[in-house]
Every structure is written in C-alpha cells, then in structure tokens.
Backbone bond lengths (Angstrom), bond angles and torsions (degrees), N, CA, C in turn:
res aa  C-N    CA-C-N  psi(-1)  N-CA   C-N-CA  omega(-1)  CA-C   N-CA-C  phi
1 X - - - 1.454 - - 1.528 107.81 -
2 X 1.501 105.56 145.19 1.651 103.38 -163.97 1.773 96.10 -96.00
3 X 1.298 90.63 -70.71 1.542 111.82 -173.67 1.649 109.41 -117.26
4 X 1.377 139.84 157.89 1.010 134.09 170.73 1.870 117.84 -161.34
5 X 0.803 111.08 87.67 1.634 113.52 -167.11 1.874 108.47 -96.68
6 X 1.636 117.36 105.40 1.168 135.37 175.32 1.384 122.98 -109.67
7 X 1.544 97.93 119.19 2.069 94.60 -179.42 1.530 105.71 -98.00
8 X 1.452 133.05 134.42 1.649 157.98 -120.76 1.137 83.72 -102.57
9 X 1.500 125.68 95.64 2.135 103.23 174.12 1.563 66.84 -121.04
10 X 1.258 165.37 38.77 1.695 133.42 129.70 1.475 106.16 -172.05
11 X 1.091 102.54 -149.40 1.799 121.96 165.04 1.091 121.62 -55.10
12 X 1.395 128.47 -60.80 1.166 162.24 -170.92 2.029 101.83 -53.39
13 X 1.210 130.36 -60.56 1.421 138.73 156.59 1.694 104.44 -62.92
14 X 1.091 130.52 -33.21 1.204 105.50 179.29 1.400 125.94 -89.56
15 X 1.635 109.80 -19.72 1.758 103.72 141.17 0.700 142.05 -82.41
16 X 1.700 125.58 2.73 1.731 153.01 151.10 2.010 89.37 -46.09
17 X 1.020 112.56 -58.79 1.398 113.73 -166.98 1.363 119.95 -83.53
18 X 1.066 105.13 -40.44 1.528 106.49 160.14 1.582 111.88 -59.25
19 X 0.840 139.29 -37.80 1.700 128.70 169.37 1.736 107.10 -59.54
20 X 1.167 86.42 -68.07 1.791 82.43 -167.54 1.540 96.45 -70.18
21 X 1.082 138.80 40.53 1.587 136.16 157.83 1.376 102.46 -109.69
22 X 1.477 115.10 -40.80 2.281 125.30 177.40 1.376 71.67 -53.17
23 X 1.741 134.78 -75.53 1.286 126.54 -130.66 1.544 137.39 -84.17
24 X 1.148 115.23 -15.53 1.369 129.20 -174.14 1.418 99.30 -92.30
25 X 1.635 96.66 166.53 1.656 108.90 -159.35 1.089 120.73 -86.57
26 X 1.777 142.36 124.55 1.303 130.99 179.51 1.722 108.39 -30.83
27 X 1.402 105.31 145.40 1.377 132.11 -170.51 1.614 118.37 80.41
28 X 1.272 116.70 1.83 1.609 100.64 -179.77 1.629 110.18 -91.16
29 X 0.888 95.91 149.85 1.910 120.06 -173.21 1.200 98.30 -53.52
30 X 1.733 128.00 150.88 1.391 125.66 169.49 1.823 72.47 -147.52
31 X 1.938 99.59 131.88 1.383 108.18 152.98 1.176 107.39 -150.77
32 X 1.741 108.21 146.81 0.996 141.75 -174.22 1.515 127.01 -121.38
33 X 1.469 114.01 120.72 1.639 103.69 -159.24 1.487 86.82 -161.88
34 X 1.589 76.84 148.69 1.554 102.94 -179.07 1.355 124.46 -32.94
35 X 1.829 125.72 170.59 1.474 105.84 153.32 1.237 129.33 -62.79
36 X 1.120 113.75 157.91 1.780 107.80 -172.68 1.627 104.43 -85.02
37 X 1.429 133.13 165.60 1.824 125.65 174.06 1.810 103.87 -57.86
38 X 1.437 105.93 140.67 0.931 129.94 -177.85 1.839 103.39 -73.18
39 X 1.604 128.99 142.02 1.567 139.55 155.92 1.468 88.69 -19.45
40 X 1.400 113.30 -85.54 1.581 133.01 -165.52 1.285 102.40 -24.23
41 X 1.239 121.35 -60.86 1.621 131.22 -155.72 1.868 96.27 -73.61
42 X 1.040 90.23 -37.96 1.900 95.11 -173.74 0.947 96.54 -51.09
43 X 1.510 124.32 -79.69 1.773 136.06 -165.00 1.516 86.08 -58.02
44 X 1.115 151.69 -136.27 1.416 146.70 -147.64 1.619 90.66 13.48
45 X 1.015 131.51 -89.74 1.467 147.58 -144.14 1.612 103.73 -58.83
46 X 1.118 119.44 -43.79 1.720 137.07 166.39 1.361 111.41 -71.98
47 X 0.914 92.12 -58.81 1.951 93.73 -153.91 1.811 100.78 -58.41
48 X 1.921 95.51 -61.66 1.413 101.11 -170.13 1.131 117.48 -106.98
49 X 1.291 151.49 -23.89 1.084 156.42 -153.68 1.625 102.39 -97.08
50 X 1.235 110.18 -71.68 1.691 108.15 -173.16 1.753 100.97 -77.24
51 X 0.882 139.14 -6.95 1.237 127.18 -172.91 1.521 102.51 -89.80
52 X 1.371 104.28 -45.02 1.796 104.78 170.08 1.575 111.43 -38.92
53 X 0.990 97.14 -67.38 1.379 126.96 -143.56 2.135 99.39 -54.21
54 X 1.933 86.36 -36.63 1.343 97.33 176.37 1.648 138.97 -84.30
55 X 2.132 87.66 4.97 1.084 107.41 -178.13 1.751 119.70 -94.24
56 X 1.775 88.72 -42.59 1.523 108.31 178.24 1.673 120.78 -101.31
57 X 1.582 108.09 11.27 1.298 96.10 -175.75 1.698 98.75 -116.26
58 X 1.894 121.90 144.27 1.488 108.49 158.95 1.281 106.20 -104.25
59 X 1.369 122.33 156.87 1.401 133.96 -152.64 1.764 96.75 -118.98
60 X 1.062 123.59 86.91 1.875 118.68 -173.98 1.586 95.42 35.89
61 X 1.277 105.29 65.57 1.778 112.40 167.85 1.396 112.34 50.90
62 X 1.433 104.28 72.25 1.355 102.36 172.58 1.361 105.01 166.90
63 X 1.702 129.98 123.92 0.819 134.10 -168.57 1.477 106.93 -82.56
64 X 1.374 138.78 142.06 1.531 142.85 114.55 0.666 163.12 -134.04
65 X 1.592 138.14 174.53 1.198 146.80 -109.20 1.696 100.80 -88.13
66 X 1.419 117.99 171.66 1.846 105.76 177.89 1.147 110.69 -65.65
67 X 1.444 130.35 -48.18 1.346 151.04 -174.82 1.892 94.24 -42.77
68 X 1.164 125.68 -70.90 1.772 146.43 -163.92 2.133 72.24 -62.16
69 X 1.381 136.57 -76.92 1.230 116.02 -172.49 1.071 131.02 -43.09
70 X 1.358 123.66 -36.52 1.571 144.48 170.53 1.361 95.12 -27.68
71 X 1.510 102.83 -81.34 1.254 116.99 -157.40 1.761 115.97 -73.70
72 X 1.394 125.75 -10.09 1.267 128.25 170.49 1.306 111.39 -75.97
73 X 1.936 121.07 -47.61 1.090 114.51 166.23 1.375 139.04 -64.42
74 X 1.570 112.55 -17.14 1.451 115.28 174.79 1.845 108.53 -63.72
75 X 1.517 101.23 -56.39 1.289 127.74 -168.86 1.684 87.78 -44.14
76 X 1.030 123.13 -61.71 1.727 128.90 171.56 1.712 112.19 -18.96
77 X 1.969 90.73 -67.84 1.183 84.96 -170.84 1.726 131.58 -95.37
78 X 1.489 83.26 8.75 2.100 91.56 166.50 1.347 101.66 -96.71
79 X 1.170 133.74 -14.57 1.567 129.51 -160.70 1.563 96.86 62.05
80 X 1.066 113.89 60.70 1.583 117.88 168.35 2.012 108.65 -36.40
81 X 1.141 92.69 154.40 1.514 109.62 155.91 1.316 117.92 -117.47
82 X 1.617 116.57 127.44 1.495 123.63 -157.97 1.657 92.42 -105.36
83 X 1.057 137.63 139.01 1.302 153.15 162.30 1.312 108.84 -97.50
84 X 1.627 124.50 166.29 1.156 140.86 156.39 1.006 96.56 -80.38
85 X 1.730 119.89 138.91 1.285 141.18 177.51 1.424 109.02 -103.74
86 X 1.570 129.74 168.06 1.486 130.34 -157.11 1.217 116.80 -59.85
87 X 1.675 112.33 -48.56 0.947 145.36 170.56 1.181 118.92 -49.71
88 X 1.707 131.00 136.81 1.996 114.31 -161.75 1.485 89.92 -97.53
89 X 1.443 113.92 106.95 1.429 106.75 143.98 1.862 92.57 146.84
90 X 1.540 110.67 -15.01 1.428 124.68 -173.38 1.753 94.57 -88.39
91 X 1.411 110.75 142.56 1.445 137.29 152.67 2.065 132.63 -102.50
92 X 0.788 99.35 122.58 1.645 99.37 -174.07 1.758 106.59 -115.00
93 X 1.484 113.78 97.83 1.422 106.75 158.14 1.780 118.60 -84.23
94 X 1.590 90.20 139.71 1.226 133.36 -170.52 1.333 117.98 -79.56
95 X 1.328 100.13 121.48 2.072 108.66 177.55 1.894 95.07 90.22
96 X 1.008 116.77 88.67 1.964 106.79 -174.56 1.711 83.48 -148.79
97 X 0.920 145.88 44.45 1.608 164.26 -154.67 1.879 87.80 -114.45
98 X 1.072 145.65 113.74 1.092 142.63 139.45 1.544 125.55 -90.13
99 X 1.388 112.95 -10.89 1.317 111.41 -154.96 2.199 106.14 -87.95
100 X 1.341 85.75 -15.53 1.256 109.41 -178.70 1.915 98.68 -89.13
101 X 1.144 118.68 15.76 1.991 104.19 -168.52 1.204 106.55 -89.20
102 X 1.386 121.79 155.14 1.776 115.24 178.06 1.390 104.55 -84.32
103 X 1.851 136.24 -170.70 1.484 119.03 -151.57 1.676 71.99 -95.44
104 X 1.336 139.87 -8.89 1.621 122.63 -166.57 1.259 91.31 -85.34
105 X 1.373 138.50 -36.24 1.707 127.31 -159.80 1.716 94.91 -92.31
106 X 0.728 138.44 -36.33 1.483 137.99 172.14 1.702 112.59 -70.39
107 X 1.126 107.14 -26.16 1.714 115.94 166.54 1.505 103.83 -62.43
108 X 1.807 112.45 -62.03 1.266 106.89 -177.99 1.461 122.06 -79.27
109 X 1.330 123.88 8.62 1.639 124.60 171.39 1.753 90.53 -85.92
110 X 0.954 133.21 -58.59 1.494 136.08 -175.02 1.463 128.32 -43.71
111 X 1.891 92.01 -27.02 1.580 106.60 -176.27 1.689 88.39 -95.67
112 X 0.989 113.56 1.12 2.006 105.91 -176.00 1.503 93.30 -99.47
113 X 1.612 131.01 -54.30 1.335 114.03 175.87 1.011 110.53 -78.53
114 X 1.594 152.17 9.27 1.609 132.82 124.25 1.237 114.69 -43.09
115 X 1.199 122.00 -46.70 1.836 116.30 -164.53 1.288 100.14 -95.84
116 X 1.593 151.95 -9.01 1.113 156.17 150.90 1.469 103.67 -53.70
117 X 1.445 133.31 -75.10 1.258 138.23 -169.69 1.756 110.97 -65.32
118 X 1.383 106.20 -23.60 1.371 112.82 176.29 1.925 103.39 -69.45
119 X 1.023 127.42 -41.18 0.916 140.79 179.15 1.543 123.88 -68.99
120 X 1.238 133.42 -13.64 1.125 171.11 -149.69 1.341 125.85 -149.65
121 X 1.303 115.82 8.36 1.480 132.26 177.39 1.605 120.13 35.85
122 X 1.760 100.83 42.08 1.454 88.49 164.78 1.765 135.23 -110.73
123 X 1.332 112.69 160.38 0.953 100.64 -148.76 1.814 99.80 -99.59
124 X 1.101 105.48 126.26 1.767 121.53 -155.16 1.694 104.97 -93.01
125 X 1.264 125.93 78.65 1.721 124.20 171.57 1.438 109.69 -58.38
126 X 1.350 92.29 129.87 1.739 103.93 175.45 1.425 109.76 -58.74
127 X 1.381 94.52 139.62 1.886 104.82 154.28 1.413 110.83 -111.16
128 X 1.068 121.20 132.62 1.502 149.68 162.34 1.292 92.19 -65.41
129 X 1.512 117.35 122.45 1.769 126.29 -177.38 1.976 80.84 -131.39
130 X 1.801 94.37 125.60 1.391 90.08 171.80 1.456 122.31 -88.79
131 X 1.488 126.14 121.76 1.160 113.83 -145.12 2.004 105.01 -68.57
C-alpha cells in the first residue's frame, strides 16, 4: 500500500486500520487529525460574518476588505507572531492559513468575529446554511 487516506464513520474503518497498521513496514508514517472546517462553517465565515464586519467596521480610518479581516482575526486568535517584512517599514504575521483549521478551531475563530463585531456594534444578517 502506497498511500491510503480513511475518515472514522465506525468500527468497521477502525479495523480497516488496525490491519493495515499489524501490516505495513516499520518506518511508515501514520497521521491522524482532526475533522477538517465544515462548507457550512466556511460560508458563515465569508458570506456573513467577515463581509459585515468589512462593511460596517473602520479600522484606524480605513476600511477592509474580508480577506485583510480574515487574516487580522485569525492573527487574534493564534496570537500570531508579526515579523519584519522585506520591505522597510512592512510587517507580516505568521501562521494566518485558515484553510487548513479543524471544524473546533474555525468554530472558535467564528465565536471571536461574533464577539469582535459584537463589540463594534455590527449588525450581523443571518445566513440560512442548508443543513
């Protein structure tokens, strides 16, 4: 077996894995990782949440874009580390990757731009997520 990537829905995959774990050859990689963020959770986070936020909030006089929120609120919630960037006078925080979040770390970025925009008096239109 070269490669083999299985998501855990019971018993049945987890003695799928337990065999080919007796069977494969000392040194091969075994990883295991969370669920990845759910469609649902994305659009919440796109559609309504950062787009509001980028509509009704100014940022030290200056509006931006969802994408520029994305990445302020992540940085929030990793406690980013900001570097000097190449450029003299530019900064780049480090680790702002969402696309890689499990559905719990993208749960809690979502509950940070709730309490960000709550704080900031904006006003948040529902999205209908079809379940």
């Amino acid at each position: 077996m070269g490669r083999a990537v299985v998501q855990i829905k019971g018993e049945t995959d987890r003695r799928q894995i337990a065999t080919w774990a007796a069977n494969v050859p000392a040194g091969t990689t075994v990883e295991f990782r969370a669920p990845r963020r759910s469609t649902d959770q994305n659009a919440l986070m796109w559609s309504s949440l950062l787009g509001q936020i980028s509509k009704q909030v100014d940022w030290y006089g200056q509006k931006l874009t969802s994408e520029d929120w994305k990445d302020v609120l992540t940085a929030s919630l990793r406690r980013a580390r900001v570097v000097p960037g190449i450029d003299p006078g530019t900064f780049v925080p480090l680790g702002m990757r969402t696309s890689q979040m499990t559905k719990e770390e993208l749960n809690m970025l979502i509950e940070l731009i709730y309490a960000f925009g709550a704080e900031h008096n904006v006003k948040f239109r529902e999205l209908e997520l079809v379940a």
